[in-house]
C-alpha positions in Angstrom: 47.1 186.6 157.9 51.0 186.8 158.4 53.3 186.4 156.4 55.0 183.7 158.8 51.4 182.4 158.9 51.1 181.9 154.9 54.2 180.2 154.2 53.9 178.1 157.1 50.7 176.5 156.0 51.6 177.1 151.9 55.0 176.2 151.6 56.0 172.4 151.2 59.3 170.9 151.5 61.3 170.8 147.9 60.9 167.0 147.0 59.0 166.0 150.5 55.3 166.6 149.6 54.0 168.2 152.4 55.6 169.6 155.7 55.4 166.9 158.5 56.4 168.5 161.6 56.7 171.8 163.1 60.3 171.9 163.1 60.4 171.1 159.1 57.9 174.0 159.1 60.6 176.2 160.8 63.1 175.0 158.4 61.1 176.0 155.0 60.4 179.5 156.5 63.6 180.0 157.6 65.1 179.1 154.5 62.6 181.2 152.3 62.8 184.5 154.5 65.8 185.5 153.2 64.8 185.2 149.5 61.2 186.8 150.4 63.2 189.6 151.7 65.4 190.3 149.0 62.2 189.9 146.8 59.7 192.5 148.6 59.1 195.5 146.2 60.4 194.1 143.0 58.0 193.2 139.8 57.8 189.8 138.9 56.1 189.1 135.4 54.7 185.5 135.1 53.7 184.1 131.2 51.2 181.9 132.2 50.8 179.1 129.9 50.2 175.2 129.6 48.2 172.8 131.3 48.7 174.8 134.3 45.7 177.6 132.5 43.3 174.7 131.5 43.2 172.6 134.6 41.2 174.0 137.0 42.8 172.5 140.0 46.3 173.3 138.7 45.2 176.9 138.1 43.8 177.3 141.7 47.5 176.3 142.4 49.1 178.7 140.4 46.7 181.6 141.9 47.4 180.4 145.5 50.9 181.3 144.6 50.6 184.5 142.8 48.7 185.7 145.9 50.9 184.9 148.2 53.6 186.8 146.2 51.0 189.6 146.3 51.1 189.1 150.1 55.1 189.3 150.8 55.0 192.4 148.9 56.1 191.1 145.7 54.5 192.9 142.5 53.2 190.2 140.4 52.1 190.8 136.4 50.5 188.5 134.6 50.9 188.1 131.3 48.9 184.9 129.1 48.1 183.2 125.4 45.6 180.8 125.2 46.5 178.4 121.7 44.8 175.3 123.0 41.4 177.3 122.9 42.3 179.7 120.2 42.4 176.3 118.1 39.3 174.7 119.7 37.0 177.2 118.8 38.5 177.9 115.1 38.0 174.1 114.8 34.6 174.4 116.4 33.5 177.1 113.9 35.1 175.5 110.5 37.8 177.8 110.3 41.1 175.4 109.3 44.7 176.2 111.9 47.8 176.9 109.4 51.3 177.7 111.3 54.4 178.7 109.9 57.9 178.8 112.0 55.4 177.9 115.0 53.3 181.0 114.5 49.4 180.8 113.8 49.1 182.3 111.0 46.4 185.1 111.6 43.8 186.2 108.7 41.3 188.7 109.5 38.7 185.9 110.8 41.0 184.2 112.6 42.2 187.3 114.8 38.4 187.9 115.6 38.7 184.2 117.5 42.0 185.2 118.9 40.5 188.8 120.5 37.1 186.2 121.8 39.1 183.9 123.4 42.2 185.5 124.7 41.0 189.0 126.1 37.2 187.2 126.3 36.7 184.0 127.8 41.0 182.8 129.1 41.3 186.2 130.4 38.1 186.1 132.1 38.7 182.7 133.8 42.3 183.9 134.9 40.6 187.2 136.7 37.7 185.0 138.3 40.3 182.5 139.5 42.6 185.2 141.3 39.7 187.0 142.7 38.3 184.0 144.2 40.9 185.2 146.9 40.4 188.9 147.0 39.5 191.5 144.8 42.8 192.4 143.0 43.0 190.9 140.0 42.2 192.8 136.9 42.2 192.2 133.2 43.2 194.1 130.0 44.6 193.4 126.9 48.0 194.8 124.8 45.1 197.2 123.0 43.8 198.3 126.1 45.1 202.5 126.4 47.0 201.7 123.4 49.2 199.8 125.7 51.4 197.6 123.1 52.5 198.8 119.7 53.4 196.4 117.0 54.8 195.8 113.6 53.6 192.7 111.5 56.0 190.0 111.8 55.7 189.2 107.9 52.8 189.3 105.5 52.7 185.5 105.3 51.6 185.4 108.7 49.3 187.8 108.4 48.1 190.0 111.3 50.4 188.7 113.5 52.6 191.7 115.7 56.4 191.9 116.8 56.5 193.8 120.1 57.7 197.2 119.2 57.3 199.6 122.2 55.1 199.4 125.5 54.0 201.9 127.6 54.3 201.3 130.9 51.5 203.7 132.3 48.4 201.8 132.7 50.1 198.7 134.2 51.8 200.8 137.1 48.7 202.9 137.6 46.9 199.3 138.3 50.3 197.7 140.5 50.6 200.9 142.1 46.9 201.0 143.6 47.1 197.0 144.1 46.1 195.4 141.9 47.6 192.8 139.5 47.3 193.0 136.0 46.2 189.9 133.9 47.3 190.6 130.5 46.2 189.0 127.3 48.7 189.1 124.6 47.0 191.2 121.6 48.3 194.1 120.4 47.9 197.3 118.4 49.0 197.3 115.0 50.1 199.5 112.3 47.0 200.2 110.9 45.5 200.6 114.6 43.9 197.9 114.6 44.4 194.4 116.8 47.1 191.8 116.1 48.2 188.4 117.9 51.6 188.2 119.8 53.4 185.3 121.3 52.5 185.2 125.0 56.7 184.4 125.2 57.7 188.0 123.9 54.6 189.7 124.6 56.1 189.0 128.6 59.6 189.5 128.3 58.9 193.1 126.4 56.3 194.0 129.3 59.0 193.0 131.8 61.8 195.1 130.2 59.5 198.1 129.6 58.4 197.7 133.6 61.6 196.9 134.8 61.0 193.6 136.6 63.8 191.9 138.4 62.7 188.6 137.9 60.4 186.7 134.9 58.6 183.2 135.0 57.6 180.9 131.8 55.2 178.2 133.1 55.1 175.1 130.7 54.4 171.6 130.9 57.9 170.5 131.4 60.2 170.5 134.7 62.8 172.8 132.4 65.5 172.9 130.0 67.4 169.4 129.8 70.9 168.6 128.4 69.4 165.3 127.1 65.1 165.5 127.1 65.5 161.5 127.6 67.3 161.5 130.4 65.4 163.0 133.3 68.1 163.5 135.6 69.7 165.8 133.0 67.5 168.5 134.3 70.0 172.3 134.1 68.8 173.8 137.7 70.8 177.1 136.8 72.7 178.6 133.8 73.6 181.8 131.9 72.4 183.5 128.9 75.4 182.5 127.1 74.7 178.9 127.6 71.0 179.3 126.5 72.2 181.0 123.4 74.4 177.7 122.9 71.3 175.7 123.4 69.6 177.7 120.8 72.1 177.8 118.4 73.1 173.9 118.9 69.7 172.8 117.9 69.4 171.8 121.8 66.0 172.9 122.4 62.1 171.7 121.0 60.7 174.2 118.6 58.1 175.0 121.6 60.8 175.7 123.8 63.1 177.7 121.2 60.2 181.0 121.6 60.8 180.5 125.2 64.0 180.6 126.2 64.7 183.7 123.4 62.4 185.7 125.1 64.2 185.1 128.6 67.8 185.6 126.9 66.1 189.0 125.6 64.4 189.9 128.8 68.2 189.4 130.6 69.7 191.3 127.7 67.6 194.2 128.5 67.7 194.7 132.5 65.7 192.0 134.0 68.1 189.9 136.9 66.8 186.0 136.2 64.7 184.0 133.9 62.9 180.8 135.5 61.5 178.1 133.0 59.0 175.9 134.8 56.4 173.1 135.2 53.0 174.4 136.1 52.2 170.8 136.4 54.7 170.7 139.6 52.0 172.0 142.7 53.5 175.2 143.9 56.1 175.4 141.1 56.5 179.1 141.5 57.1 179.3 145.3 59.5 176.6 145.4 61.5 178.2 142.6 61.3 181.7 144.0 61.6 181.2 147.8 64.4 177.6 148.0 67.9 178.2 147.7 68.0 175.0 144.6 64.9 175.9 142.7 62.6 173.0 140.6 63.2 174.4 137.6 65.4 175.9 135.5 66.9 179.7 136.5 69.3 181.6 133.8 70.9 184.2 134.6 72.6 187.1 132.5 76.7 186.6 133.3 78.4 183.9 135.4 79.2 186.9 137.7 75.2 187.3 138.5 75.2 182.9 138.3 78.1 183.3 141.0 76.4 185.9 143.4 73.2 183.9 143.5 75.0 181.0 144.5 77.0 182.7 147.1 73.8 183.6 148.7 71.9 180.1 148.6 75.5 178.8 150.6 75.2 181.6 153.2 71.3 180.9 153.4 71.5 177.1 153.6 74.4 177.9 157.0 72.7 180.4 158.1 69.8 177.3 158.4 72.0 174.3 159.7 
């Protein structure tokens, strides 16, 4: 299939459910050529996370998206948690949850469950579901070639790692022959042995170390908010300056505080844009990626960078009228 031919019959109108006529049609594609172009070649790394990983019908979604990315020559790189199940089965097998500063703190038995669920059973599902469309999905873990070395974040927390160094070798051996990797977030510790990252960090440092121009949170909100009460305060675009105010102001959900640090690092460090959205929203990733105004939320790492992107969505939306 084309690449006119995918969008055309995968790409809905922002805000418009789905395309009703063939002339919207040529509208969407038009419009999302240009950013599909600038796109083709470049890594994007996707933390997959939410309701978007438990529901099956909202992960077919999401995979219909990353393989169309895959299609228009984009790079995609998966990286995933899995808390909701990690929890399910402790509670399942008597072992009591205890977080600290939002981390799970990780004893010895608890990082067994962690390694079962999240490069186990989530990972597994995640592969299945993206292959269900062609053979190119394949999983691994941080511990996988000694891929993701990590210091212990504090011994109250037990074996739980701080992102030190990735090597970027066996993901660009897999992305170079095709495939895209699906990445549980566990990592190699000190001692040598396996400890649990946030998904949020564990993505942003595999994006830095693989130079990715662009990298995607998926949550179960539409973004960040100035006011969380009022809807309509949804921020469509900002810089990494005014997340750090967000941060620092108090701003932000504890949930959300992980989240947006890891995209201010990820800028910091050499990736071009951050994109916070709702895996909820069908096709969240396309109409964030390929529109000139987005359903989420974009950061960007100067107003210069803010300024040239919206230069760009002007000439594109001319360019369509």
């Amino acid at each position: 299939m084309s690449v006119v031919e995918v969008l055309r019959n995968s790409l809905p109108v922002q805000g418009a459910g789905e395309v009703s006529s063939a002339a919207d049609r040529a509208v969407v594609l038009t419009q999302a050529l240009p950013w599909i172009k600038a796109m083709t070649g470049t890594t994007v790394v996707i933390k997959y996370g939410g309701a978007a990983m438990v529901d099956p019908v909202l992960r077919a979604q999401v995979m219909e998206d990353i393989m169309l990315l895959r299609l228009v020559g984009v790079n995609p790189i998966i990286v995933h948690g899995g808390g909701k199940d990690i929890s399910r089965l402790a509670e399942r097998l008597g072992v009591p949850a205890e977080f600290k500063g939002g981390l799970r703190v990780t004893t010895p038995e608890v990082m067994r469950i962690v390694s079962m669920v999240l490069s186990g059973k989530v990972n597994e599902e995640l592969v299945l579901a993206l292959n269900a469309h062609g053979p190119l999905a394949v999983g691994m873990s941080g511990v996988d070639g000694s891929m993701v070395h990590c210091r212990l974040a504090g011994e109250e927390l037990g074996r739980v790692g701080e992102v030190t160094s990735v090597d970027p070798d066996p993901i660009s051996t897999l992305v170079d022959a095709g495939y895209i990797p699906v990445i549980a977030s566990v990592g190699v510790g000190p001692d040598g042995q396996a400890v649990n990252v946030n998904a949020d960090t564990f993505a942003s440092a595999v994006a830095q170390t693989c130079k990715a121009s662009k990298i995607v949170f998926l949550t179960d909100v539409d973004g960040l908010y100035r006011d969380f009460s009022d809807k309509a305060s949804l921020i469509g675009r900002m810089t990494a300056a005014d997340a750090r105010s967000m941060i620092d102001s108090g701003a932000l959900s504890t949930g959300m505080i992980p989240k947006v640090r890891a995209a201010v690092d990820a800028l910091d460090n050499g990736v071009n844009r951050a994109h916070i959205l709702n895996g909820t929203t069908p096709h969240s990733i396309i109409l964030e990626l390929f529109t000139d105004t987005g359903v989420g939320t974009m950061i960007t790492g100067s107003a210069d960078d803010l300024f040239r992107h919206d230069v760009a969505a002007r000439v594109n939306r001319s360019a369509v009228s």
